[in-house]
VOBA-128303 format. One record per residue: x, y, z of N, C-alpha, C in turn; residue number from 0. Coordinates in nm, 4 decimals. Layout:
% residues N
<<X,Y,Z>,<X,Y,Z>,<X,Y,Z>,NUM>,
...
% end
This chain:
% residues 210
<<-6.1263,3.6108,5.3969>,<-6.0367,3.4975,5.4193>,<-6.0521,3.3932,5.3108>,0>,
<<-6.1733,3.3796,5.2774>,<-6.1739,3.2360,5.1585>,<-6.1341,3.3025,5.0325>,1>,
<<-6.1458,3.4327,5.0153>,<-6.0786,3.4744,4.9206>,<-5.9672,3.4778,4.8859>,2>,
<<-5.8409,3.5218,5.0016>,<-5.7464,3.4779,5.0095>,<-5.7099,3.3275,4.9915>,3>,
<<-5.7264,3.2592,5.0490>,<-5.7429,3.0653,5.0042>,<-5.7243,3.0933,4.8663>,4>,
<<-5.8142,3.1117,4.7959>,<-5.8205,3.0686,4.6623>,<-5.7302,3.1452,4.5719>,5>,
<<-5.6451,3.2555,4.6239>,<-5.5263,3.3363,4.5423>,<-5.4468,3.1884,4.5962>,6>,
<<-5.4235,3.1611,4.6994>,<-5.2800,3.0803,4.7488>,<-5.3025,2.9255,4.6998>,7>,
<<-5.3879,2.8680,4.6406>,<-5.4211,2.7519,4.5715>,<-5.3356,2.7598,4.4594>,8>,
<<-5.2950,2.8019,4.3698>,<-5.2136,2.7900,4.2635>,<-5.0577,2.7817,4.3369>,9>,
<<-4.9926,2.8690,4.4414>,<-4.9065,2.8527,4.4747>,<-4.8398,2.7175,4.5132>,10>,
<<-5.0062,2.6702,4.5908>,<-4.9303,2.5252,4.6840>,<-4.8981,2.4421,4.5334>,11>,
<<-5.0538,2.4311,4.4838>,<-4.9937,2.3176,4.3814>,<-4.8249,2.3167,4.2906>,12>,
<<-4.7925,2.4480,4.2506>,<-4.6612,2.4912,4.2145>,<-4.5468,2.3740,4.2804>,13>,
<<-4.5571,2.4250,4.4487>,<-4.4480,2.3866,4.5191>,<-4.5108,2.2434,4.5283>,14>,
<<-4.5605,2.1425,4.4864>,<-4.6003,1.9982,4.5190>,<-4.5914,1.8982,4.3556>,15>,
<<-4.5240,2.0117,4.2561>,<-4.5469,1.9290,4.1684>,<-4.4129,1.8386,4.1538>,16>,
<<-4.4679,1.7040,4.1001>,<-4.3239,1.6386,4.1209>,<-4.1807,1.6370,4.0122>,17>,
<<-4.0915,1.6297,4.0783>,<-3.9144,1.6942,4.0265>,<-3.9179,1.5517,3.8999>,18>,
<<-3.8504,1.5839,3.8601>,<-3.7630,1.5152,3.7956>,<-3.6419,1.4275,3.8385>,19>,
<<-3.6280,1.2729,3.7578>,<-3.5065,1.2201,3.7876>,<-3.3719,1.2746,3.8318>,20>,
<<-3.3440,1.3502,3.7612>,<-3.2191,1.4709,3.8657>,<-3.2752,1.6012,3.9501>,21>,
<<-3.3815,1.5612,3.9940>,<-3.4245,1.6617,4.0888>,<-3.4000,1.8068,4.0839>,22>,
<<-3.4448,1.8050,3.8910>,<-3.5351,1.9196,3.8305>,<-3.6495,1.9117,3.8333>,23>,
<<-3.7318,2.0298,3.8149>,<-3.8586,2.0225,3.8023>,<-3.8776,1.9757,3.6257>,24>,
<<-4.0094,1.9628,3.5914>,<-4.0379,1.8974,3.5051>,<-4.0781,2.0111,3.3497>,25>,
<<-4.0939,2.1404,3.3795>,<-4.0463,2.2122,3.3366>,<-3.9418,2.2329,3.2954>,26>,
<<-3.8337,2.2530,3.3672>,<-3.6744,2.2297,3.3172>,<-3.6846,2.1629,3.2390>,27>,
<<-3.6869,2.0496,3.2389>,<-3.6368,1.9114,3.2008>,<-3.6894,1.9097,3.0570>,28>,
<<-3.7951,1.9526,3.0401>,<-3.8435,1.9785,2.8933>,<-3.8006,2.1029,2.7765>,29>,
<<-3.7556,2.2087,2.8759>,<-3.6557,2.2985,2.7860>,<-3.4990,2.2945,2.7750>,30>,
<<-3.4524,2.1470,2.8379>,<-3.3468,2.0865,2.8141>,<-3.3370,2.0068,2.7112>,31>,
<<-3.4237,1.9147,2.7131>,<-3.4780,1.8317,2.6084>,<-3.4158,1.8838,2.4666>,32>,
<<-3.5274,1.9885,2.4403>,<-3.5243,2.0904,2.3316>,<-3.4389,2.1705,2.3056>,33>,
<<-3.3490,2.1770,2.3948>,<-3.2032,2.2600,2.3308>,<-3.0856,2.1661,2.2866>,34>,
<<-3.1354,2.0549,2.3624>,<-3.0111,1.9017,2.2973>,<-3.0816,1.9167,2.1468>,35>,
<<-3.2121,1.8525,2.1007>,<-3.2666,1.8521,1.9944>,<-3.1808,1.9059,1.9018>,36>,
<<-3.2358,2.0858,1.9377>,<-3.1595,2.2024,1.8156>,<-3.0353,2.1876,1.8050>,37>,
<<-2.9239,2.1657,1.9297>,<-2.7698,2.1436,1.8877>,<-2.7650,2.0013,1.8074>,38>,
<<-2.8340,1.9319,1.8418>,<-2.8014,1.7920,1.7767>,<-2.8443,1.8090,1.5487>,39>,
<<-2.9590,1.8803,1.5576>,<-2.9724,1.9065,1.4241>,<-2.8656,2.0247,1.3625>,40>,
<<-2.7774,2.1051,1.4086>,<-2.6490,2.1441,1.3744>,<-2.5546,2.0808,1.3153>,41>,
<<-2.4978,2.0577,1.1992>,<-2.3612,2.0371,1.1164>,<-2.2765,2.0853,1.1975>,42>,
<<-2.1890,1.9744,1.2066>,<-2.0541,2.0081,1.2762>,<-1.9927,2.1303,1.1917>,43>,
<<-1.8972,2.2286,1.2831>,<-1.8226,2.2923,1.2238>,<-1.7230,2.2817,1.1475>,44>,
<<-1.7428,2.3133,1.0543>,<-1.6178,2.3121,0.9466>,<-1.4375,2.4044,1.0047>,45>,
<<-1.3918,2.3234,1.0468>,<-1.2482,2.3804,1.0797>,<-1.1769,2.3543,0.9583>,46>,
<<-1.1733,2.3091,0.8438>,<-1.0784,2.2398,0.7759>,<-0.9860,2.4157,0.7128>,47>,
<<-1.0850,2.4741,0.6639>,<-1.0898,2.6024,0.6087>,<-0.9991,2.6565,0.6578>,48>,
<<-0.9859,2.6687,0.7948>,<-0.9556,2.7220,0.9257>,<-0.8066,2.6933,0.9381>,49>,
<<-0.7630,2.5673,0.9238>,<-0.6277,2.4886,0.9396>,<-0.5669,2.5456,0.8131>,50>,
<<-0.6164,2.5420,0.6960>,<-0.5660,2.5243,0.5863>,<-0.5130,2.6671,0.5700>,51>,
<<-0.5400,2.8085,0.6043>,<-0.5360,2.9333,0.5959>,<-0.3649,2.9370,0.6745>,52>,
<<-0.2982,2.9978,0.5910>,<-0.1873,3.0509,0.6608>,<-0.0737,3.1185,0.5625>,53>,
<<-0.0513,3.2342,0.5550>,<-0.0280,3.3743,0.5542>,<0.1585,3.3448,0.4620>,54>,
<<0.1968,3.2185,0.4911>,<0.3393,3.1693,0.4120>,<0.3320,3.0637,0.3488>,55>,
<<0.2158,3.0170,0.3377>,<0.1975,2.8924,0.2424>,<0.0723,2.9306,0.1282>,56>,
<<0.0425,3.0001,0.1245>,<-0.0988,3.0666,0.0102>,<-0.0193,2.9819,-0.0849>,57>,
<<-0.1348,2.9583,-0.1423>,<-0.1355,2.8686,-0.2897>,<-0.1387,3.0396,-0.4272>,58>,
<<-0.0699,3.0890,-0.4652>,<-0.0529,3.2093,-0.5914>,<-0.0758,3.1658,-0.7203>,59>,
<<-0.0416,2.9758,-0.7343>,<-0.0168,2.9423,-0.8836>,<-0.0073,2.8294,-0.9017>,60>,
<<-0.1226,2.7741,-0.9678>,<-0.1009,2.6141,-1.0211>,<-0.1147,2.5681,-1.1795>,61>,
<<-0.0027,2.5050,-1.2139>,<-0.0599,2.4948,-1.3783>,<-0.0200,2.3303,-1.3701>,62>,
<<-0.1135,2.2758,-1.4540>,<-0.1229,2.1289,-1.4645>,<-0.1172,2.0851,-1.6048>,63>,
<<-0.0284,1.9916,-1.6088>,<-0.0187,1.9460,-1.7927>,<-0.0474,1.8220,-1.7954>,64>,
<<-0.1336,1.7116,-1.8810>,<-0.1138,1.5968,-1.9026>,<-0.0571,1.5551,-2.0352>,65>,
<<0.0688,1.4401,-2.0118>,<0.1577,1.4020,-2.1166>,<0.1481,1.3194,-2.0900>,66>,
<<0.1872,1.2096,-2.1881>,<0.1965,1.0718,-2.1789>,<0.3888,1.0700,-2.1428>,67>,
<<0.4604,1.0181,-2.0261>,<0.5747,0.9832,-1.9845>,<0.6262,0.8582,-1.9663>,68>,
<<0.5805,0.8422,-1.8472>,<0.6118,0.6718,-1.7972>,<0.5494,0.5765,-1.8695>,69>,
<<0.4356,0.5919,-1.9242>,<0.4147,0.5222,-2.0572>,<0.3889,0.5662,-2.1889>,70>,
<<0.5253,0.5874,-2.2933>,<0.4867,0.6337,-2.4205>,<0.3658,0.6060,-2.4909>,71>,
<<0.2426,0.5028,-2.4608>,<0.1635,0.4526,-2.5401>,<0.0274,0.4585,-2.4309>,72>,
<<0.0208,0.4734,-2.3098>,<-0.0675,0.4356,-2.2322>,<-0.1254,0.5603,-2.1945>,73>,
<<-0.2073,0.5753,-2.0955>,<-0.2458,0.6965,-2.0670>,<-0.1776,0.8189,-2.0019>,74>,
<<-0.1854,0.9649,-2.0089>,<-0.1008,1.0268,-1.9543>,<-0.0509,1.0319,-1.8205>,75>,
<<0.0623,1.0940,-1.8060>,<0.0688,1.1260,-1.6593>,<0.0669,1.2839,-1.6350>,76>,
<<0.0096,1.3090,-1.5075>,<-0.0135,1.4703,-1.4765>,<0.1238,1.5185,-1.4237>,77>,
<<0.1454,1.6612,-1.4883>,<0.2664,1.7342,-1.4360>,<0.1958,1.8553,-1.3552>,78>,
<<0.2466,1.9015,-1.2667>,<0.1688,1.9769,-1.1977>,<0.3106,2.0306,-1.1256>,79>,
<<0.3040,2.1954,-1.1348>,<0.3213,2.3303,-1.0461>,<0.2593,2.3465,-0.9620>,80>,
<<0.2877,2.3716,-0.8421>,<0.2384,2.4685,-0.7340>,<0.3047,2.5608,-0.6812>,81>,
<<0.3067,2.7126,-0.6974>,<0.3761,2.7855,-0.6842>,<0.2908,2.8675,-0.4922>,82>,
<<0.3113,2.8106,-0.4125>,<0.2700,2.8496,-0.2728>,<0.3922,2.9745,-0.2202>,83>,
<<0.3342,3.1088,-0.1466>,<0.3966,3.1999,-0.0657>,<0.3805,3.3259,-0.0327>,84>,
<<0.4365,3.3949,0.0538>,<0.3435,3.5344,0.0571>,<0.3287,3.6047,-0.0623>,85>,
<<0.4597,3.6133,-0.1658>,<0.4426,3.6966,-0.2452>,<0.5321,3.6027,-0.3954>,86>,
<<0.4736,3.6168,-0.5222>,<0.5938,3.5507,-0.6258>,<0.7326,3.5758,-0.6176>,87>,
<<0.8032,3.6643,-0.5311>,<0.9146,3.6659,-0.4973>,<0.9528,3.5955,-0.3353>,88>,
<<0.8759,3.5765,-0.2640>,<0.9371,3.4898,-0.1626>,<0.8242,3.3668,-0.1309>,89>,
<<0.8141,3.3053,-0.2752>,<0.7703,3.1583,-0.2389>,<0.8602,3.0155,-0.3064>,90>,
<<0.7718,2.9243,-0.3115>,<0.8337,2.8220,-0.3579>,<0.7888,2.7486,-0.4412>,91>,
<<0.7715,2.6707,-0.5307>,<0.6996,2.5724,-0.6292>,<0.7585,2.4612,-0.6031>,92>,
<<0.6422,2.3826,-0.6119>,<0.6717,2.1694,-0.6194>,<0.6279,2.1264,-0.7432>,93>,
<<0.7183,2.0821,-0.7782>,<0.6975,2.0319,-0.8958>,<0.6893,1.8630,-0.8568>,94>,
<<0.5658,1.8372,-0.9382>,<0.5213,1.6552,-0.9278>,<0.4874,1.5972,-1.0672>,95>,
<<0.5200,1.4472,-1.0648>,<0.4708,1.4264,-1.1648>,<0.4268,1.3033,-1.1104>,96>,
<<0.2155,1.2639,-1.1656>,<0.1555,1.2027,-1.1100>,<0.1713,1.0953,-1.2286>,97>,
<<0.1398,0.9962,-1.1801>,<0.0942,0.8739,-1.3253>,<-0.0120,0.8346,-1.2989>,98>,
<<-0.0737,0.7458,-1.4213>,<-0.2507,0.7457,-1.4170>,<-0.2787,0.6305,-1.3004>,99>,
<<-0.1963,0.5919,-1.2274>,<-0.2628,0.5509,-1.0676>,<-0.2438,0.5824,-0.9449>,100>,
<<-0.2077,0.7360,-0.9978>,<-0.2230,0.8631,-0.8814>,<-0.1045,0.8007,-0.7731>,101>,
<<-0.0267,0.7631,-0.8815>,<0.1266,0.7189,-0.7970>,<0.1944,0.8476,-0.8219>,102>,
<<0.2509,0.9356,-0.7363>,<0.3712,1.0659,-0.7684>,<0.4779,0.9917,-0.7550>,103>,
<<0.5279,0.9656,-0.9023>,<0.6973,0.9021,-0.8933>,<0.7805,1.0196,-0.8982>,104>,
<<0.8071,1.1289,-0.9110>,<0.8904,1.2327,-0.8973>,<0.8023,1.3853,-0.8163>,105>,
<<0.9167,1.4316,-0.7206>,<0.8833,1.5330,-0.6604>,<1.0026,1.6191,-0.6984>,106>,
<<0.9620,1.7846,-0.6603>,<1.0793,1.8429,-0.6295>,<1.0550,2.0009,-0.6105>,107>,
<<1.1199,2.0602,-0.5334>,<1.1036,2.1812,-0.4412>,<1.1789,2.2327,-0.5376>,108>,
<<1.1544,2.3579,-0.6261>,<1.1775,2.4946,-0.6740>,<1.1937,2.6250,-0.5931>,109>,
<<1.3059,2.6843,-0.5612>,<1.3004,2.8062,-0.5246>,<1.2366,2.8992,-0.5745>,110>,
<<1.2139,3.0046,-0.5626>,<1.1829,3.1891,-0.6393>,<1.3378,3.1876,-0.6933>,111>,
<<1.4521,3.1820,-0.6630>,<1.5521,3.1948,-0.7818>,<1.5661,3.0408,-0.8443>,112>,
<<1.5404,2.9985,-0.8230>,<1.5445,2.9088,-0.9111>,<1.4788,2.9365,-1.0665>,113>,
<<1.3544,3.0124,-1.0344>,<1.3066,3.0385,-1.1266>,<1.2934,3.1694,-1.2042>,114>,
<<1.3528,3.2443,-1.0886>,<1.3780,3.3967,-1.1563>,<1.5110,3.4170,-1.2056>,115>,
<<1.6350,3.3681,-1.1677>,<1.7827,3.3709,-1.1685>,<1.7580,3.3884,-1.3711>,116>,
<<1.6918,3.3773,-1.4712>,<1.7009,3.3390,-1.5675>,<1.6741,3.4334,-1.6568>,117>,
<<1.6256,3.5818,-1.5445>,<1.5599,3.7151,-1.5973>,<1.7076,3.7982,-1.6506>,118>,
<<1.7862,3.7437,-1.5591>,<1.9106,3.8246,-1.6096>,<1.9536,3.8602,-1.7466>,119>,
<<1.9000,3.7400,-1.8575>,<1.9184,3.7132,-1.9768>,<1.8023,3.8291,-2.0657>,120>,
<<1.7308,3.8522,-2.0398>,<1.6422,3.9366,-2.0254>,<1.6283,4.0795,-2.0131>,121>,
<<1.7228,4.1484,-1.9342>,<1.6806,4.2806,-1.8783>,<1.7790,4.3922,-1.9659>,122>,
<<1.7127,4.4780,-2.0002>,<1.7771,4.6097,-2.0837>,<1.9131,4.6691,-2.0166>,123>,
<<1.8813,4.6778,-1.8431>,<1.9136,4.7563,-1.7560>,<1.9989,4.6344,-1.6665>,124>,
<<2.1065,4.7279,-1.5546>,<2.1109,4.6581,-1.4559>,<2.0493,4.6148,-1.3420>,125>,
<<1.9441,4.6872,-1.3089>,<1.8133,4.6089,-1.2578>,<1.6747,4.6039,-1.3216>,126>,
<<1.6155,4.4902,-1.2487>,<1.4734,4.5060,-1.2473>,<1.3943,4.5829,-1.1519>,127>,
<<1.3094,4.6147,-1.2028>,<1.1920,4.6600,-1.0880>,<1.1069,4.5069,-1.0252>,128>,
<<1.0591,4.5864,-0.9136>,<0.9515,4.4825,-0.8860>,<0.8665,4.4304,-0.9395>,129>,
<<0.7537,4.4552,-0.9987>,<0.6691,4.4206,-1.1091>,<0.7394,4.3167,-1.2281>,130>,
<<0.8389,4.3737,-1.3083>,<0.8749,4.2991,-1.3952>,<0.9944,4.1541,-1.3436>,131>,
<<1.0097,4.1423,-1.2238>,<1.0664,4.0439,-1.1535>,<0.9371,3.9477,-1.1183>,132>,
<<0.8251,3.9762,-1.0442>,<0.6994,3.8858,-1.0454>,<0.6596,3.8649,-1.1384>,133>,
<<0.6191,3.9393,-1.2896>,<0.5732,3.9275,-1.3711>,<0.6692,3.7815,-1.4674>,134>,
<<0.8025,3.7978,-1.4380>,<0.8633,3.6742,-1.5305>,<0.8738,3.5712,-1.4476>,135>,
<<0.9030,3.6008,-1.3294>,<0.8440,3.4205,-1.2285>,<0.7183,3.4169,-1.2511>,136>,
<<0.6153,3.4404,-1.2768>,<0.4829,3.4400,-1.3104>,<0.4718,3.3527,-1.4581>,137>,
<<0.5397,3.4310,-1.5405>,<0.5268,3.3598,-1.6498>,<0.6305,3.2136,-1.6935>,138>,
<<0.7575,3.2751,-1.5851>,<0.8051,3.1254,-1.6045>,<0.7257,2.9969,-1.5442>,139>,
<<0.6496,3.0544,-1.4344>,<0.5373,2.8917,-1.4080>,<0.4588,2.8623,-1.4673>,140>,
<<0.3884,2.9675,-1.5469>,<0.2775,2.9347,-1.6370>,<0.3424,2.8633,-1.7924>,141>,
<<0.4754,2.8962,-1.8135>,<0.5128,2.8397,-1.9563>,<0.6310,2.7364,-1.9071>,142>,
<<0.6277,2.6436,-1.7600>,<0.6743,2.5479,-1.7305>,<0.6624,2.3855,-1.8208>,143>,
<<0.5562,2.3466,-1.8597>,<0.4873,2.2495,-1.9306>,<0.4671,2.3136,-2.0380>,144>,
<<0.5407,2.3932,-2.1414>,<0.5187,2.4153,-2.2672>,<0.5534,2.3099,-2.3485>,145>,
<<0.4639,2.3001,-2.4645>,<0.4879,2.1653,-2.5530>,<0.6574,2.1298,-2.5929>,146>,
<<0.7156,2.2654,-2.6202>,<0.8698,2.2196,-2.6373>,<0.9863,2.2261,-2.5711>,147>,
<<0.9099,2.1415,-2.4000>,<1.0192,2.0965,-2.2857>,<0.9950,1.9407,-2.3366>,148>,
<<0.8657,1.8979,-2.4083>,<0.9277,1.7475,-2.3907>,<0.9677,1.7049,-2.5521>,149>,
<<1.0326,1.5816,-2.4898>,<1.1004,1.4971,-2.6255>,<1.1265,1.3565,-2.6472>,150>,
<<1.1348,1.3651,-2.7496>,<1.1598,1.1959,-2.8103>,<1.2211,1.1919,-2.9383>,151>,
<<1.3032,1.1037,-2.9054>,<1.3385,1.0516,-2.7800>,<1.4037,1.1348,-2.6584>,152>,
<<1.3770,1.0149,-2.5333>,<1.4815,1.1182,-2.4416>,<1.6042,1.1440,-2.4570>,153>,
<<1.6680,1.0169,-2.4971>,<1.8154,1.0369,-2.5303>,<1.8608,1.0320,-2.6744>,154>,
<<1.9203,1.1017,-2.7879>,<1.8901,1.1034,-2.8996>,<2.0291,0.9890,-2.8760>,155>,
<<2.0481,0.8893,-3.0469>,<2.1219,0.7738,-3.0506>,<2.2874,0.7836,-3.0550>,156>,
<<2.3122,0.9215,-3.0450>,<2.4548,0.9324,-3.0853>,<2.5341,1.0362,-2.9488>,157>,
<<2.3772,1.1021,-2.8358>,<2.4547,1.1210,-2.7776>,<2.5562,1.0521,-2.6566>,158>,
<<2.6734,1.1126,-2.5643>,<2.7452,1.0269,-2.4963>,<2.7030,1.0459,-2.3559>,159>,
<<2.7462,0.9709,-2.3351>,<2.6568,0.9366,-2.1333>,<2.7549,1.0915,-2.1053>,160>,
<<2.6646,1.1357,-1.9989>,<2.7346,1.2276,-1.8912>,<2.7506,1.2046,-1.7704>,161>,
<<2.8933,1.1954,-1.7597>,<2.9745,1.1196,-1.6203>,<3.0183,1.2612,-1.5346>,162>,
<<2.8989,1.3417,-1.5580>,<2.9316,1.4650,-1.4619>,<2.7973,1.3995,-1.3738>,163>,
<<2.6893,1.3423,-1.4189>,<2.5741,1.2858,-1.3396>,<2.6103,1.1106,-1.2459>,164>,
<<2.6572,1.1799,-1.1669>,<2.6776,1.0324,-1.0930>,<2.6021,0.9825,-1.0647>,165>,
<<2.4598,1.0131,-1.0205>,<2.3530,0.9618,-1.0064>,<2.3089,0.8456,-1.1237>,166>,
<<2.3344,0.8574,-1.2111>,<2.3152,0.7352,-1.3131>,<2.3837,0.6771,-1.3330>,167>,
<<2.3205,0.5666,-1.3099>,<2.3988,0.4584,-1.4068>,<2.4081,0.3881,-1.5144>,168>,
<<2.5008,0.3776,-1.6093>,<2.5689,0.3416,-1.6970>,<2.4837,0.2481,-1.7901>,169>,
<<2.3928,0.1320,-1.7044>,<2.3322,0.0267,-1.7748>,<2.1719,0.1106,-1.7854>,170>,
<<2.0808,0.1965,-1.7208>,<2.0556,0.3126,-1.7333>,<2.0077,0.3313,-1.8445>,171>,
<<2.0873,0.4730,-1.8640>,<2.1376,0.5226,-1.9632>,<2.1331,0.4529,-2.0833>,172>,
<<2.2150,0.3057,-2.0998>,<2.1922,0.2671,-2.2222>,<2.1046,0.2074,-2.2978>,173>,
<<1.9731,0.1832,-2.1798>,<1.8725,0.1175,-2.2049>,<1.7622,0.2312,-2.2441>,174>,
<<1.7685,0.3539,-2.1883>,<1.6922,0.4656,-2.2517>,<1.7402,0.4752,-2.3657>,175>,
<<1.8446,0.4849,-2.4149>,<1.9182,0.5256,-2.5195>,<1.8638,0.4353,-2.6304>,176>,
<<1.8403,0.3151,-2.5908>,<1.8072,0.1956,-2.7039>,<1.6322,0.2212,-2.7358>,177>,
<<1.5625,0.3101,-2.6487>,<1.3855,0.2999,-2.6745>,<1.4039,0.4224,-2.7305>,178>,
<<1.3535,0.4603,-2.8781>,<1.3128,0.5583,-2.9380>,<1.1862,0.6258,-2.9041>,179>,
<<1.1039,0.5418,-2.8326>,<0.9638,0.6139,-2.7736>,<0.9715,0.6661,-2.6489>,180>,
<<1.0990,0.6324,-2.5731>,<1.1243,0.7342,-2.4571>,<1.0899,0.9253,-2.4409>,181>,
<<1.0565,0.9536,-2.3793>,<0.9675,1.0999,-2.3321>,<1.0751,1.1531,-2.2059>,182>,
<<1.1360,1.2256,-2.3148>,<1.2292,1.3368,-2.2382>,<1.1548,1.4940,-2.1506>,183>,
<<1.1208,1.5100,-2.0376>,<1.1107,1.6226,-1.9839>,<1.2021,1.7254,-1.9782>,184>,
<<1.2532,1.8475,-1.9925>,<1.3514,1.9319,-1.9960>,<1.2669,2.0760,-1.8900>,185>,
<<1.3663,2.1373,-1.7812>,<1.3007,2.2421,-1.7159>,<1.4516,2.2870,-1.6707>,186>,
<<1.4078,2.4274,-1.6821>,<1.5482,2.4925,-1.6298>,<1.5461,2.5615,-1.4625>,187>,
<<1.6310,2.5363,-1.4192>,<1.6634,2.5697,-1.2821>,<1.8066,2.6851,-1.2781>,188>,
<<1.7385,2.7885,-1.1911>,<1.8536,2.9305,-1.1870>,<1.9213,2.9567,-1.3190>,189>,
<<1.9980,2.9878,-1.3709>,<2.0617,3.0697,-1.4873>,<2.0435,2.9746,-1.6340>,190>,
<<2.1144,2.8464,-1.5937>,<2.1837,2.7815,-1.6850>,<2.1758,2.6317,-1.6739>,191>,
<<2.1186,2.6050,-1.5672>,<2.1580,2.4389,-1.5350>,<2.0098,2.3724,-1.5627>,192>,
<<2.0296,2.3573,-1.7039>,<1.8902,2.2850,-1.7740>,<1.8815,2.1339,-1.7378>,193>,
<<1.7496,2.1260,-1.7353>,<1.7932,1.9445,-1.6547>,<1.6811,1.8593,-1.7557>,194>,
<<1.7100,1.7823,-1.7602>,<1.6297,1.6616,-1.8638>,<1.6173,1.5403,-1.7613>,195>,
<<1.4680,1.5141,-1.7541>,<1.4459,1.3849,-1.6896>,<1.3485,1.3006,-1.7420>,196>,
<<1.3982,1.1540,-1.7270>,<1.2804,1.0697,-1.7846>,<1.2630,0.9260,-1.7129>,197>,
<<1.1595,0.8331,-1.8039>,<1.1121,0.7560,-1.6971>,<1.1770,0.6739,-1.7788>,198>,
<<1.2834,0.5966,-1.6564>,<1.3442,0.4296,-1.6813>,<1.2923,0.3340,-1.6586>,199>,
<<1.2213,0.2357,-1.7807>,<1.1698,0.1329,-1.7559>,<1.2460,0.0230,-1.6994>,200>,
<<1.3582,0.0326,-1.6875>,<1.4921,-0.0704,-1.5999>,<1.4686,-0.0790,-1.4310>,201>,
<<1.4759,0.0491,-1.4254>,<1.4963,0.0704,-1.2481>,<1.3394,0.1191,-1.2364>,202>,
<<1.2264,0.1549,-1.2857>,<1.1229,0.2140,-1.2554>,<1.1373,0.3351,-1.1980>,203>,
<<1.1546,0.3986,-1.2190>,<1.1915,0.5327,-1.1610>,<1.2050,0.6489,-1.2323>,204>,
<<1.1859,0.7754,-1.2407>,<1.2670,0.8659,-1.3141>,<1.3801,0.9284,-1.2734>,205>,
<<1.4809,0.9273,-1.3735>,<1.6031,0.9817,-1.3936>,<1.6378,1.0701,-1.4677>,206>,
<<1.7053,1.1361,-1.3631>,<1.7987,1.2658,-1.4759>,<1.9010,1.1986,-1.6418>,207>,
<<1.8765,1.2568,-1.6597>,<1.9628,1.1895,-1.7874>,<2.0366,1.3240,-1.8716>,208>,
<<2.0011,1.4549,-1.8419>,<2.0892,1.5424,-1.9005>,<2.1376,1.6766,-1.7459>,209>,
% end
């Protein structure tokens, strides 16, 4: 019998030891402790990765140029392509142009024909293949910012306003026309419709001008 006693002595004390404030035992309460600890020394998860992934917006192509524009004399401004989409035939390019206080005064959305429509001029045959259709939208983004799209002046002195551009106006126009250090951009869109834009120190803004 006293032998028995002394097996059941560890038991009682067990059941008498005292709980914890939420009426855990005190055990618990210390391998709770320690699992807040370890989650708390964890880096939040990175979702950004996560958001940014999606299957019609892939980034395929970026080319970045710095020119001096909005100010002929001051520091450049960044031109920048982004050609985002599943494939170089069904995406899109934005074209921006940043100035050196990361102001974007001009935007603008490029199609895939916009930029392929121009292969036509190009091809031996009446079609292309696949390959050589990606391969010249490919190279038309990469030779977007080639040194001889820009100019100066933008408007040379003898040419005449174009009143097919309603978007400009008149006083405009003649004030580019009068700065010889004006910085003409030139980029072609689908076949034929070459466009020239530059920065008006009148209205602050850039304007088409061809």
């Amino acid at each position: 019998m006293r032998f028995a006693w002394l097996l059941l002595l560890p038991l009682l004390a067990a059941c008498n030891s005292t709980p914890s404030a939420d009426g855990t035992g005190a055990a618990a309460d210390v391998s709770e402790q320690g699992a807040s600890a370890d989650t708390a020394a964890l880096p939040a998860p990175d979702t950004s990765a996560t958001k940014a992934v999606s299957a019609g917006h892939d980034t395929l192509r970026v080319v970045r140029q710095k020119h001096n524009f909005s100010n002929p004399k001051g520091p450049a401004d960044l031109f920048k392509l982004v050609f985002r989409g599943p494939s170089f035939l069904e995406g899109t390019g934005e074209f921006t142009i940043t100035n050196p206080a990361g102001q974007v005064i001009f935007r603008e959305v490029l199609t895939e024909p916009d930029l392929e429509a121009a292969l036509v001029y190009e091809m031996n045959s009446p079609t292309a293949s696949h390959n050589e259709r990606e391969a010249f939208v490919r190279r038309r983004i990469d030779r977007f910012f080639a040194p001889s799209q820009f100019h100066t002046p933008a408007i040379a002195p003898d040419a005449e306003f174009p009143v097919d551009l309603v978007n400009l106006e008149r006083a405009t126009w003649d004030d580019l026309q009068h700065r010889p250090d004006a910085i003409g951009f030139d980029y072609l869109k689908g076949k034929e419709d070459r466009q020239r834009i530059a920065w008006s120190g009148l209205t602050k803004q850039v304007v088409r001008v061809q």
